[in-house]
N, C-alpha and C positions, 0 to 999 in steps of 0.2 A: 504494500500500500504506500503510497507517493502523499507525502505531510510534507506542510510548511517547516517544522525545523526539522532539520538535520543532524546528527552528530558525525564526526569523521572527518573526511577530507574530502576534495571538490572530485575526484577522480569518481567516488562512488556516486557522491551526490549527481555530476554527469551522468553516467551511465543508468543509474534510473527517472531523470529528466526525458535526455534521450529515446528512451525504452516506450516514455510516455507520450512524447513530443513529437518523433520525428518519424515521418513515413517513410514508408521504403523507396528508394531512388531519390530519395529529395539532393539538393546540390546546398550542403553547409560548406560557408566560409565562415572558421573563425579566423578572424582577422588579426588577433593577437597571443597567436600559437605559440609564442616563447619554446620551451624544451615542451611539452604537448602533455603536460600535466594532468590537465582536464580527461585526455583520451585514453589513460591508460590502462583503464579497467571496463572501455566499452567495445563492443564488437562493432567496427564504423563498415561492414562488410557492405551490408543493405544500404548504402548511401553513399554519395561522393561527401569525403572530406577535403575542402581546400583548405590546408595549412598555410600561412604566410605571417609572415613578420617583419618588420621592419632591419630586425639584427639577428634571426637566428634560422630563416629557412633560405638557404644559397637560391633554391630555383623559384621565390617568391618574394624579393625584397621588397613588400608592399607598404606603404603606410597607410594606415587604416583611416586617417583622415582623407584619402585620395589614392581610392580604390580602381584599380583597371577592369573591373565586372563592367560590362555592359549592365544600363536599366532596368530594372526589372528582371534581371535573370536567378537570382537566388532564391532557395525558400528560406533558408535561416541565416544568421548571419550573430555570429558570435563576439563579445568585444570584452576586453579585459584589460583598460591600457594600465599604466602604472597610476594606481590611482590612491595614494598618500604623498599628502606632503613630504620632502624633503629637508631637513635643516643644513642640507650641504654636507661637506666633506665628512662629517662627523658620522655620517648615516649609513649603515651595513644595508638597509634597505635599496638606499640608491645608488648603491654599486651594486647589490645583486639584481634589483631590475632595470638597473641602465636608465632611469629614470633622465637623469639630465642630458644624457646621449639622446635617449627619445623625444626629449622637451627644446634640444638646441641650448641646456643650460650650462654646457661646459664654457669654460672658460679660454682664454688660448694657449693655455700650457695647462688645458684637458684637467684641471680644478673646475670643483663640483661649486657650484652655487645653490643658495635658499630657492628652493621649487616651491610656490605656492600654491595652497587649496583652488583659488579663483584660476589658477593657469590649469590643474587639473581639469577642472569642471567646462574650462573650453573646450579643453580635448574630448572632453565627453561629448560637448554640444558637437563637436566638427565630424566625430565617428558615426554619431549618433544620425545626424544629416546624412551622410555618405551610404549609413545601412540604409536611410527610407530611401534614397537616389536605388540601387540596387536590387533592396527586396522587391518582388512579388507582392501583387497587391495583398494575396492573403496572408504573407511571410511573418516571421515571427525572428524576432533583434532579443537575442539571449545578452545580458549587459550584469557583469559583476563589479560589485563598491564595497566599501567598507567605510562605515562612519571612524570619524576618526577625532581630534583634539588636535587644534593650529594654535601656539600659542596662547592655551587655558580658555581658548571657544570652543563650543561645543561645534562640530563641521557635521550636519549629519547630510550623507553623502545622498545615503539611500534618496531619500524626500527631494532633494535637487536633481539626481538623474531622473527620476521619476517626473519630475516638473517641465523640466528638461526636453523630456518624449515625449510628454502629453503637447507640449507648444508645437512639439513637429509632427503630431497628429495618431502616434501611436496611442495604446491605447494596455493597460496591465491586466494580463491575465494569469498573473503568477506571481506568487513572491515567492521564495525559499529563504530562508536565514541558515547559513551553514555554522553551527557549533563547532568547535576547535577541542580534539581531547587531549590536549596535551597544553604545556604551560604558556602561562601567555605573559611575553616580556615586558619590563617595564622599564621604562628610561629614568623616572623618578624613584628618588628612596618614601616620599610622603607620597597617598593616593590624593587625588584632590577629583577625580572625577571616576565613573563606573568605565571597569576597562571595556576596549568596545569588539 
């Protein structure tokens, strides 16, 4: 049975999405395939998977903001860019997703600078545009966030992508919240907010 929370990791959580979601033959692009995390516990037999990434698929260097799919030709269309602030150099996060390489935020001797929540949140808007440019009118835009803390604000991501889609005409027929069973880091020694 397919619920709103999850516990685990995105790999299972996918594969019974998937299972739920996606008809046989359909043509998924996610557009933000990184190492294919997502796919690694689903049988993608019954469908075209187009992988592409901006930094880790050689025969698809696509940026998901400005997709080479013809119009209208997808039914789903997957998106997961790097979506947490970075505080620059200091951040294991934004060297492990390339966040300021994805963002233009390197510097010129390839130093990481402050990535902002608001610079995220355009790349949402610009992916998010580019899935309705490409989906199918019936298609469906699979789109993963995490709320997060910029700064001691509350950033909740979710409510903004959602906002977001709904301005460019999409429309939610799903929420998942995936649960984490393992520890969840903290950069601070005092909590001052519910970790997210």
């Amino acid at each position: 049975m397919l619920t709103t929370v999850h516990y685990g990791n995105n790999a299972a959580l996918i594969k019974e999405v998937t299972a739920f979601y996606i008809p046989d033959g359909a043509q998924v692009a996610d557009v933000t395939y990184g190492r294919g995390a997502f796919w690694k516990q689903t049988d993608t037999s019954r469908f075209t998977l187009l992988a592409s990434d901006i930094h880790t698929t050689p025969e698809r260097l696509y940026d998901f903001r400005a997709l080479p799919y013809v119009d209208g030709s997808l039914d789903v269309v997957v998106l997961d860019p790097p979506y947490m602030h970075s505080p620059g150099k200091t951040s294991a996060y934004a060297k492990s997703y390339r966040t300021t390489q994805s963002h233009g935020a390197e510097g010129p001797h390839g130093e990481q600078r402050t990535l902002y929540h608001r610079e995220i949140m355009q790349d949402y808007a610009k992916g998010m545009a580019e899935a309705w440019r490409v989906l199918k009118t019936s298609g469906q835009l699979w789109v993963k966030c995490k709320d997060e803390i910029e700064s001691g604000w509350q950033r909740w991501s979710h409510q903004e992508v959602y906002a977001l889609a709904r301005a460019l005409g999409f429309y939610g027929k799903d929420l998942f919240i995936l649960v984490t069973t393992g520890n969840i880091p903290a950069r601070h020694t005092t909590q001052l907010h519910a970790r997210k």
